[in-house]
C-alpha positions in Angstrom: 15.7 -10.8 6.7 15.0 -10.1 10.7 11.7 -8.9 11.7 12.3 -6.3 14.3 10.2 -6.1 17.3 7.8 -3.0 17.6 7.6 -1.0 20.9 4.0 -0.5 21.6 4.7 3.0 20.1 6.6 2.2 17.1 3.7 -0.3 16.3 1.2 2.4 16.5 3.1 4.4 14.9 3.2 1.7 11.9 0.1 1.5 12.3 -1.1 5.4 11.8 1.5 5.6 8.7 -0.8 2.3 7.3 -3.9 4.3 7.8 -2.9 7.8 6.3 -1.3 6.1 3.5 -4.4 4.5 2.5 -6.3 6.9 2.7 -4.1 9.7 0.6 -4.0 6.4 -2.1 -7.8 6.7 -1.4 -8.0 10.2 -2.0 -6.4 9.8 -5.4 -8.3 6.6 -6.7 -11.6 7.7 -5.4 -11.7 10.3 -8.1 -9.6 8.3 -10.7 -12.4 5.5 -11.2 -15.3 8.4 -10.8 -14.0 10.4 -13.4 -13.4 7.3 -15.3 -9.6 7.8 -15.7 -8.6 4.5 -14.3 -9.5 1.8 -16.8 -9.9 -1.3 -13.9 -13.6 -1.8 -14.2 -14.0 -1.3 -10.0 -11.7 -0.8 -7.4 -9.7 -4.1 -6.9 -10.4 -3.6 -3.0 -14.4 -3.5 -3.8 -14.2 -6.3 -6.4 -12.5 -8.4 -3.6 -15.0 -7.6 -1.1 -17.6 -8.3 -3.0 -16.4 -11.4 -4.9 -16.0 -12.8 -0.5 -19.7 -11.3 0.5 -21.8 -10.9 -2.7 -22.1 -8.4 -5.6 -24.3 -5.1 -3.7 -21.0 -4.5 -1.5 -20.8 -0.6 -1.5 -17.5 1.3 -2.0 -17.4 2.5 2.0 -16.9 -1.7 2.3 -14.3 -2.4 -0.4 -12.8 1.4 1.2 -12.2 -0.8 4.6 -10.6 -4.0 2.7 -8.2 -1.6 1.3 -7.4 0.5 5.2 -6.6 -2.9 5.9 -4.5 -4.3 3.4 -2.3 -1.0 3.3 -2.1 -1.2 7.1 -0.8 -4.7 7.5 1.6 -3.8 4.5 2.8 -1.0 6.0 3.6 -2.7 9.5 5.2 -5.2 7.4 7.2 -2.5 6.1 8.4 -1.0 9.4 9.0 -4.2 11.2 11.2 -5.7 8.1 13.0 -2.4 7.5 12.8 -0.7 10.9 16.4 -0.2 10.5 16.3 0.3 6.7 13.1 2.8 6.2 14.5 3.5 2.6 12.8 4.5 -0.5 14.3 1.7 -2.7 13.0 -0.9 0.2 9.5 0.8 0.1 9.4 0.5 -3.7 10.9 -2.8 -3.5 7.5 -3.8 -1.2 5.7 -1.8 -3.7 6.8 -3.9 -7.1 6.5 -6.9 -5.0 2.5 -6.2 -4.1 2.3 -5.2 -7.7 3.4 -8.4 -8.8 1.1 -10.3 -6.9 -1.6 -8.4 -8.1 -1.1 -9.2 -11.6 -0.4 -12.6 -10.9 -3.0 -13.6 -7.9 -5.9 -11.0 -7.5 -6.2 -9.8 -11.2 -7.8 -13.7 -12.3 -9.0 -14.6 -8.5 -11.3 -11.2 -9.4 -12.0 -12.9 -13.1 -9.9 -10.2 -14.7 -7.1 -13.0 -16.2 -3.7 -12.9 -15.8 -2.5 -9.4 -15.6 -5.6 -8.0 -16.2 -5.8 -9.1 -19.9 -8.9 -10.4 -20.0 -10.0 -6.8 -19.7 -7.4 -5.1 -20.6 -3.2 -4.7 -21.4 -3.7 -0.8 -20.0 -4.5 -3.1 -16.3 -0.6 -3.6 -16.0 0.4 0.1 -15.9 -2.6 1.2 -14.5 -2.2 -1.1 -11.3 1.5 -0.2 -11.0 0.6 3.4 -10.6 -1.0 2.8 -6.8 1.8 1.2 -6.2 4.5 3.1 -6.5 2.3 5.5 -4.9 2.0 3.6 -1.8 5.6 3.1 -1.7 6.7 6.9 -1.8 3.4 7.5 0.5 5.0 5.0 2.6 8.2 5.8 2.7 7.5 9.8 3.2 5.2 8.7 6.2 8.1 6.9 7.6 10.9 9.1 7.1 8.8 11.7 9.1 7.2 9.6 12.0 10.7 7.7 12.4 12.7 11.1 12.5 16.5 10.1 13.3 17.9 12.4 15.6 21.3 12.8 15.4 23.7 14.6 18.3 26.1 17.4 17.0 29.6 16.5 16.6 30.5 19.5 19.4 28.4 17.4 21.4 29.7 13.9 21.3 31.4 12.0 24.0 32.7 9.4 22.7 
């Protein structure tokens, strides 16, 4: 695995994909746990922040955590794949983050491991985002890394 080196405008690019794909994940989730369709009892970026600064963290907060986890992912992303922006890599990150939510954040939050201490329907529920944020991801990337080909007519070589 080689971690390419970002021009300053490929990193910002990185960057701006990190930050629009969070918050299209955002735009879906939001609703999900207002309407009550997501059975995680909070948002697992909220339950983080407020299991670091104290339990009357509000959503904008937990909101924030989450901008930033997605953005470092997603530079990740580019600067491991740069070469290699493919679905199957993105969902490969994707499962990968999945896992280590089921395995790390799910009992760091108190929710066991998995989720079972709250619930079996946490290990589908939590995949969903994911594979989300890979196909976000990978869209984003495909259209801000546009490969641009020369016609054959036009080749010199």
């Amino acid at each position: 695995m080689q971690i390419h080196r970002l021009s300053q405008k490929e990193a910002l690019k990185a960057l701006g994909i990190g930050v629009l794909t969070a918050v299209l994940l955002s735009a879906i989730m939001v609703p999900a746990f207002k309407l009550g369709i997501a059975p995680l009892p909070k948002p697992p970026s909220l339950a983080l922040a407020q299991l670091l600064f104290g339990a009357n963290i509000p959503l904008p907060v937990g909101l924030l955590f989450h901008v930033a986890y997605v953005t470092f992912w997603s530079v990740v992303y580019v600067s491991v794949f740069r070469d290699r922006l493919t679905l199957r890599n993105a969902l490969w990150l994707g499962l990968a983050l999945w896992g280590v939510i089921l395995v790390f954040f799910f009992p760091l939050l108190g929710w066991g491991f998995f989720g079972l201490a709250i619930s079996p329907k946490l290990i589908p529920a939590s995949l969903v985002p994911h594979v989300l944020f890979a196909v976000f991801l990978w869209g984003l990337c495909r259209w801000a890394f546009k490969v641009k080909t020369v016609p054959d007519e036009l080749k010199t070589d």
